[in-house]
N, C-alpha and C positions, 0 to 999 in steps of 0.2 A: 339145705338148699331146696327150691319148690320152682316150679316150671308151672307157666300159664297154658301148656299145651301137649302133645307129646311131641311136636317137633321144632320145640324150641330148647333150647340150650337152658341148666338149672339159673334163677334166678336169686342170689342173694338177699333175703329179705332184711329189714333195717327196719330197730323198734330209735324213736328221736325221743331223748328225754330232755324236756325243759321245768324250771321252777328255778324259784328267786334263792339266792343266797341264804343258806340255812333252811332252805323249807327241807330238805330231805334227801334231795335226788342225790348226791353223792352217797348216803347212806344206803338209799335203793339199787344204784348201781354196783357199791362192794355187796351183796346182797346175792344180784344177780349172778358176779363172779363166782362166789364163792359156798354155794349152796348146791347140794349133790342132786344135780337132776341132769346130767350124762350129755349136756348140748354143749357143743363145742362154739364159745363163743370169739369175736374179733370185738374188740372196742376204738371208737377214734374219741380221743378228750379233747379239751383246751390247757388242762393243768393238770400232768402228773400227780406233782407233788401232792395236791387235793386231794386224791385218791388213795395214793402211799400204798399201792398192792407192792406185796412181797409172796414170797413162796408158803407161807401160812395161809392167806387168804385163796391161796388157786386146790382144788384137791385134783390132784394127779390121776389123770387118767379121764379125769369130766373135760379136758379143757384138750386143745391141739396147741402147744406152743404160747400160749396167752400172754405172757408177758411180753413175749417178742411181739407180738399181735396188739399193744398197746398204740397205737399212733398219736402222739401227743401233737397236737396245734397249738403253736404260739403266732405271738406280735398281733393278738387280736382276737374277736368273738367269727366263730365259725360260721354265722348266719350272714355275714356284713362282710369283712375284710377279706377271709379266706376261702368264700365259696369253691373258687377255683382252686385249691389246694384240696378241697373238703371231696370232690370229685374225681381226682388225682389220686387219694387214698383209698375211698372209696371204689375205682373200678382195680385198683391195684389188690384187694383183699379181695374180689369179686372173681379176679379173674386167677388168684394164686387157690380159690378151692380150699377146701378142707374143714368147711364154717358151714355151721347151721343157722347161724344167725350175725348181724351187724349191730350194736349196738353205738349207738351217738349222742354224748352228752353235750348240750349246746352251754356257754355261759347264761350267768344268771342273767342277765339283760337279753339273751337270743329268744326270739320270736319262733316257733315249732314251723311255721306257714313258710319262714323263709329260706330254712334249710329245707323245707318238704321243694321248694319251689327249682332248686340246684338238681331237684330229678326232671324235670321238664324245660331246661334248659337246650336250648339249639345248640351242639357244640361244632369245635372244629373236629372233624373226622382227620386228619392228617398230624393232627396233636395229640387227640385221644386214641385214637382207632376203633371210636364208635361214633354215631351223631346225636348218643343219649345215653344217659346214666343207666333210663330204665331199660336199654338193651342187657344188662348185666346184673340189677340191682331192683327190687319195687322194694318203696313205703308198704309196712305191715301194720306199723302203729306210731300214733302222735300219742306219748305222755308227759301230763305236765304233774308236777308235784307244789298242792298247794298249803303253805304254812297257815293255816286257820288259829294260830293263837296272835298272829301279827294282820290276819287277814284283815280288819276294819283300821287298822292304821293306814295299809294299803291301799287300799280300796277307797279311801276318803283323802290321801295324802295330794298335793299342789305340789308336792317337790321334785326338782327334775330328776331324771336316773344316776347323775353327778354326782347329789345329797347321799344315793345309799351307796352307790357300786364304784369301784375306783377304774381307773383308763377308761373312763366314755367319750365316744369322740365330740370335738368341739362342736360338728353339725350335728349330733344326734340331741334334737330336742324334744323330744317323748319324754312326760314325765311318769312316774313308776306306777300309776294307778292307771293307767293307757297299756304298761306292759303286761300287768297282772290281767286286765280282761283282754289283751292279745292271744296270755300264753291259752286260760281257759278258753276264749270263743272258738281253737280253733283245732282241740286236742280230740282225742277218742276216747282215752281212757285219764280222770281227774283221782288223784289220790289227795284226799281230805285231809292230812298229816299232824301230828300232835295229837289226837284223838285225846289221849291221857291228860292234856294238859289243858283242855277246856271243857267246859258244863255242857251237859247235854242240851241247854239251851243255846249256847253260840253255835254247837255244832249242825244245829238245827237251821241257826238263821245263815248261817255261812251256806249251806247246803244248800238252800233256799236260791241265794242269790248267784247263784252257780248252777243250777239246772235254769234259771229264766234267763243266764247269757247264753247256757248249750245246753239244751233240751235233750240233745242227742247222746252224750258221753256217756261211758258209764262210769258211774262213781262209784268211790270205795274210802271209806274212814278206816285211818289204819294208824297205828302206831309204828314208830320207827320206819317207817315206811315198808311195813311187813305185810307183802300178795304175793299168796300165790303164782308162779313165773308164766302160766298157761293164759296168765291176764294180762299178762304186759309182750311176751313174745310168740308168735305166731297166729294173732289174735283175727289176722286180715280184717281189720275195720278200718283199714284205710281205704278212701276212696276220695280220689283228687274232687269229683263234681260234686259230690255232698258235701266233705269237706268245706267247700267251698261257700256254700250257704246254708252251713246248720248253724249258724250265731242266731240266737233266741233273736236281736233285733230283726235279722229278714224274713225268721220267719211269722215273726208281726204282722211285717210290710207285708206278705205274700199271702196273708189270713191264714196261715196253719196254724193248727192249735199244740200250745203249748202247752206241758204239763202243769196242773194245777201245784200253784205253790202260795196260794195266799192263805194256806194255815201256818205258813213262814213267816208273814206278813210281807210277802216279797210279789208283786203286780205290776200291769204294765199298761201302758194303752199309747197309739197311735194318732198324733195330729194330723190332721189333713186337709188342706185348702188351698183353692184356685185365683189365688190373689196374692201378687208379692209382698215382702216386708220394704219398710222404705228404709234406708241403708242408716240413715241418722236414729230414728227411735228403734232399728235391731241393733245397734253400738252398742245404745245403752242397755237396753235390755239382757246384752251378753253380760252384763254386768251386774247385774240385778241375779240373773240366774250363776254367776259364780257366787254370788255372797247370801244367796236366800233358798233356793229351788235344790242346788245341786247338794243340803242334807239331806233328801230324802228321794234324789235321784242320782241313782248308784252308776247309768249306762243311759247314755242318749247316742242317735245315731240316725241318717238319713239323710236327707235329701232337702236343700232349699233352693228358694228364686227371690231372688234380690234385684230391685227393681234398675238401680242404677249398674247391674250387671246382668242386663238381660237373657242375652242370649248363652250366658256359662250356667250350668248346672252347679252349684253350690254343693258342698260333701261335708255335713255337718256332724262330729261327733266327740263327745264327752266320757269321761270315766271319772266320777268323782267330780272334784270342784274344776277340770280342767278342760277348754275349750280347745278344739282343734277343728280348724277348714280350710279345705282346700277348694283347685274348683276340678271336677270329677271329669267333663266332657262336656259338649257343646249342648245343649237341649237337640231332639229327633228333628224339631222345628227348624233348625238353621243348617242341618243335615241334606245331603244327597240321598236318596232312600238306598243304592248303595251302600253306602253307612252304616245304613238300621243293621243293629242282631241280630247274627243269625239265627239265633237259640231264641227267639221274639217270634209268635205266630203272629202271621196278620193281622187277625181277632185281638190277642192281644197289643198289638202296636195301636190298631182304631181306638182300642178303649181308652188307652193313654191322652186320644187328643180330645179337644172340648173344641165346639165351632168359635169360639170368641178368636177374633185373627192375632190379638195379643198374650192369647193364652198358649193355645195349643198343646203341648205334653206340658207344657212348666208347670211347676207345682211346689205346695209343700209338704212333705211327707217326714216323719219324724219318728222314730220310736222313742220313747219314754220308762226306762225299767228302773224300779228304786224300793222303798221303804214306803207302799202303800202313797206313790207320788196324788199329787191333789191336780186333778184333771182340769176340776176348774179353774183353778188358780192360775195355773200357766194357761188354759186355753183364753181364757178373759186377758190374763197381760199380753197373750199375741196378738188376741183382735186388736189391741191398738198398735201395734207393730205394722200391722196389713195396713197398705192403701189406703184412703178412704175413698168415697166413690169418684169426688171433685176430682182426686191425685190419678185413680185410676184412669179417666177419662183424659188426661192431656198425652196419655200416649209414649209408648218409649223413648222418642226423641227428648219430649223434656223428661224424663228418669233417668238419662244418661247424662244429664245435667244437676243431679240430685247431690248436695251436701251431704259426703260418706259419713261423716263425724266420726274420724277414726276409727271406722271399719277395716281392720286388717287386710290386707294385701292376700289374695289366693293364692296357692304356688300354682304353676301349668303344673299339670301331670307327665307332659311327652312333649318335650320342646321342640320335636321333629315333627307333631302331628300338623299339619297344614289344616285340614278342617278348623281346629283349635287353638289355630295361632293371631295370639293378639285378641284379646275382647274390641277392642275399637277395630278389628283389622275386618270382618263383615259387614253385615247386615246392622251390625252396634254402631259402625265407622257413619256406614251411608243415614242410618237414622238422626246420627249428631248432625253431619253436613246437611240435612232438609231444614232440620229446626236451624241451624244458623242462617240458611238463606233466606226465611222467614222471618230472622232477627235482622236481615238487611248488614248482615258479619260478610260479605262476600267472597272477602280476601283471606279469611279463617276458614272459610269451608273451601274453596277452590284449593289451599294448602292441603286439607283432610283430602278431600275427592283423589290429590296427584298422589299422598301418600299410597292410598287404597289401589290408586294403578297400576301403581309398582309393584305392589304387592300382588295383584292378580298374575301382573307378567312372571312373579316368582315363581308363583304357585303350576300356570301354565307351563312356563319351562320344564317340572317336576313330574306336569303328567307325560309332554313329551317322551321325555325320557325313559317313562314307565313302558312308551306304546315301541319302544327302539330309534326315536327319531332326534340323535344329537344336534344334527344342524339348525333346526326349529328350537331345541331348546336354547343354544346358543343364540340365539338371537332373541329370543322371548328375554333371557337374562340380560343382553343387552340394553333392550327398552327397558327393561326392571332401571338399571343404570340412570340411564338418559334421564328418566321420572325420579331418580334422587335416592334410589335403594342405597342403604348404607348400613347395613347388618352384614359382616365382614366373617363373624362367627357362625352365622347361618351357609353361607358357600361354603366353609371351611369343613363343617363339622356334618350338614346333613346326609343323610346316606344316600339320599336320589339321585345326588349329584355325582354320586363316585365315577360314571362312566366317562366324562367329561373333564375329571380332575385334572389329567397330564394335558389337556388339547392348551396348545399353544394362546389360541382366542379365552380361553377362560383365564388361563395364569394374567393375561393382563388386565382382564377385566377384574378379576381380583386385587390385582397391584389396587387399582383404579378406588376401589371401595374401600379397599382397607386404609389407604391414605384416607379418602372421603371420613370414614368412620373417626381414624384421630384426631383431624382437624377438626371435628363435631364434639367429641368428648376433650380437648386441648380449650376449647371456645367457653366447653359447659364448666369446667374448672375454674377458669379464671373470672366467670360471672359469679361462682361460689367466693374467692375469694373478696 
């Protein structure tokens, strides 16, 4: 046990082990047990049986009870389904003493960053009897254990987590070369594993391509997954803000310098430009770079603006042949300066924006890591992806009118966030509705204008609320009504509204929209059929 102070109570420390099925980790973890170096360990699993310790494996007298100290999680991966369970065990071994250490083996599909993330959780104090894990427990080390004889199968694979691991759940669509540079981008310490069973060439290029995703970790090639245990427990390299952004992609985006790995043949470089893609020729292009670009680029990741969705910040990122985006936050520009980052100095916020009124922070920013990727290659097929000057000059209003040509749908990141709610629900809404008055659409944009009023009376209501003033929002929600607000899920579910939930005037107005809401999707149905 170790203490951040001397008038704090001993803290817990907790080494997380993650790695793919068969890379190793369970052979690291009976390891751990069972090797005579006098720390008295606790372990939380997902699967006993994996493990199979018996009283062979513990030496008596290194251990306090350990088998009993086993806490096995089922009905699911401890990162995802049982966080709250994983918390529950965790302050319960935290607070019964007698442990120098916690050990935590996550499933093969568990991400390090999201069991790291159940210590910075707000809890309920009247449930836990803490309002934080880390009153009782700190992160000491993130390991991931990586199988390098399977590693380029991995790493280049399209197939979702389904194809290798069994119980994935039906919404997890992460496919395995997304989890493989998860579990690396975000560990401390990477064990290189199988060492014996590949050429000192692969182990070289594996290597390679694992310091330009985390610069930061230290690595270790090992057989059987055999370190020294002063490497794996009590190492204190955890640190939530580094952690945070030591994936070799931000530190691209941020210009630190990355260790030199192109005697790996493993390099990287950064696109950058103040000019959107137009949403039909980036369709295709997504497609072009799945079947051509992404052999020899291993991790893509950053940031785009996409012209027919202006004002969202695009969240663009690859491992292997596989595309993933979502959209991250609104751009600084459609922002309150409220808003802005804290952790953002003014200097650097001004540098973000460009005087063009349609520019301002947007941008494209991208990292690029692989197999010696061709700079030119992809920068030449993006220039034609960008605007051209004609396109640029007609202005947001016509870009929001731009043919996607089956450009995927964004997910929201926070469907509670108001600033971010709805791409057409701003500054995007009001830009459609100018360009249709201009088209002489009167009655299409006077419908868009009433939508956006209601939505402002929403939003108004919310601040009410925030400043103590019910009655104002009450009635702010009621114009939302009157102007045709019909989101039944949004009163229901958003937190702003909690103060107001039991008040008599809201249950009806609710009745009100929630009827409004079926008859609108009862109407949309039967036009389907």
């Amino acid at each position: 046990m170790t203490t951040d102070s001397k008038n704090e109570e001993p803290k817990l420390p907790v080494t997380v082990l993650s790695g793919f099925l068969g890379s190793g980790k369970t052979t690291l973890l009976k390891k751990i047990l069972s090797e005579a170096h006098g720390k008295r360990i606790a372990v939380v699993v997902n699967d006993m049986a994996e493990i199979n310790i018996d009283a062979n494996l513990v030496q008596q007298g290194d251990f306090k009870q350990v088998q009993e100290k086993l806490v096995q999680m089922t009905n699911g991966c401890i990162c995802c389904t049982l966080r709250e369970d994983l918390i529950k065990e965790v302050t319960a071994l935290a607070r019964q003493g007698g442990f120098d250490h916690l050990v935590i083996e996550s499933t093969g599909i568990g991400e390090p960053m999201q069991v790291a993330e159940a210590f910075s959780f707000d809890l309920e104090e009247d449930k836990y009897g803490l309002s934080k894990l880390t009153e009782v427990a700190r992160l000491d080390t993130l390991v991931t254990v990586v199988d390098t004889q399977n590693f380029n199968n991995y790493i280049e694979s399209k197939d979702a987590l389904s194809k290798m691991f069994e119980d994935v759940p039906e919404e997890d669509e992460r496919s395995i070369a997304h989890l493989l540079v998860d579990q690396i981008e975000c560990a401390n310490v990477i064990l290189l594993n199988k060492k014996d069973q590949v050429t000192s060439e692969k182990m070289a290029h594996v290597e390679g391509i694992v310091k330009q995703l985390n610069p930061d970790a230290k690595l270790y090639e090992t057989t059987y997954s055999t370190l020294p245990i002063e490497n794996l427990l009590g190492t204190g390299l955890y640190n939530a803000e580094k952690t945070a952004t030591m994936a070799g992609w931000m530190k691209d985006l941020e210009g630190e310098l990355v260790p030199e790995t192109e005697e790996y043949g493993i390099s990287s470089f950064v696109y950058r430009e103040r000019r959107p893609f137009h949403p039909q020729r980036f369709a295709e292009w997504i497609k072009k770079f799945s079947a051509e670009w992404s052999t020899s680029v291993l991790r893509s990741k950053g940031f785009i603006w996409v012209a027919s969705r202006h004002n969202t910040m695009g969240e663009w990122s690859t491992a292997g042949p596989v595309v993933n985006m979502c959209a991250a936050q609104d751009w600084l520009a459609c922002c309150p300066q409220e808003a802005y980052p804290t952790e953002t100095t003014e200097a650097e916020i001004r540098a973000m924006f460009d005087s063009h009124p349609f520019i301002c922070d947007r941008r494209q920013e991208i990292v690029f890591i692989g197999q010696k990727p061709d700079k030119e290659g992809i920068t030449a097929d993006l220039k034609k992806v960008l605007l051209t000057d004609e396109e640029f000059q007609e202005g947001p209003g016509a870009w929001m009118e731009y043919d996607e040509g089956g450009l995927a749908e964004w997910e929201e990141t926070d469907p509670h966030d108001h600033g971010a709610e709805n791409q057409e629900g701003g500054g995007a809404a009001l830009s459609t509705a100018i360009t249709l008055i201009s088209q002489n659409k009167t009655s299409e944009a006077r419908e868009l204008l009433t939508e956006l009023q209601a939505l402002i009376q929403y939003n108004l209501a919310c601040c009410d609320l925030r400043e103590g003033n019910k009655d104002a929002a009450v009635k702010h929600l009621q114009e939302a009504a009157a102007l045709g607000f019909d989101n039944a899920d949004h009163l229901t579910q958003d937190s702003d509204l909690e103060p107001i939930r039991e008040d008599p005037r809201f249950q009806v107005l609710l009745k009100a929209v929630e009827t409004r809401q079926k008859e609108k999707e009862e109407a949309a149905a039967k036009e389907e059929e």
